[in-house]
C-alpha positions in Angstrom: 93.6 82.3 96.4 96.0 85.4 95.0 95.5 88.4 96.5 93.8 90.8 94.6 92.7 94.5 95.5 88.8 95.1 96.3 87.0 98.8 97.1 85.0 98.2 100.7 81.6 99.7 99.8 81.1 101.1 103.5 83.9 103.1 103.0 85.2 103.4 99.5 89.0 102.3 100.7 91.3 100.0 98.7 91.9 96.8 100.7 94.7 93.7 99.5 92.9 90.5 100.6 93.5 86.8 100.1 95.8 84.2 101.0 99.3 83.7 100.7 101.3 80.4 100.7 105.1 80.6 101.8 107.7 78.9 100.7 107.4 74.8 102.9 104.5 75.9 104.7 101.4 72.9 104.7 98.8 76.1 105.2 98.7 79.8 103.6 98.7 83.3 105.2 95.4 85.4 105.5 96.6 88.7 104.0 93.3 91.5 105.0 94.9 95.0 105.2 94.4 98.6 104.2 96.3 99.6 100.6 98.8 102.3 101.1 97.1 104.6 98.6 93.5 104.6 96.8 95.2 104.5 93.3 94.3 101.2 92.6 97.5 100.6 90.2 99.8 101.3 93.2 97.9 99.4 95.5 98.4 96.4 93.1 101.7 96.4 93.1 102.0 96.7 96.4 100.0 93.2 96.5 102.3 92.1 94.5 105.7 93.2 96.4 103.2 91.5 99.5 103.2 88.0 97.8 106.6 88.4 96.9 108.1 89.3 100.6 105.5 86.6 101.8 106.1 83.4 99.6 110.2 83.4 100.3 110.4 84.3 103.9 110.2 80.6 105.3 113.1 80.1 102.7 116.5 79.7 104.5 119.1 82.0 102.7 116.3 84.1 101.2 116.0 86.9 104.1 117.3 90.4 104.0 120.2 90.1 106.0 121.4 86.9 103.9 121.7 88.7 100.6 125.2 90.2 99.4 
């Protein structure tokens, strides 16, 4: 399942939930967290930069400190 951005009706909040698969792992990530703002179009791209960071950090050569 993608994760995709959903209003919590107790509260009103924006919250990214959903599952993420890395890169060689057999199971996915749960992914339940507060967005970082209640506009929902920044919120989904912060989902997005999520599944990015997410799906190619198992990856050898793909981490921060490997790129030029």
């Amino acid at each position: 399942m993608p994760l995709k951005v959903v209003t919590r009706p107790d509260t009103g909040t924006l919250w990214i939930v959903g599952t993420v698969k890395p890169a060689g792992a057999t199971k996915g990530r749960r992914v339940r967290q507060r967005a970082g703002s209640d506009d929902p179009k920044l919120a989904t791209d912060e989902a997005f930069s999520q599944v990015s960071h997410l799906r190619w950090r198992r990856l050898p050569g793909h981490c921060a400190e490997n790129r030029a």
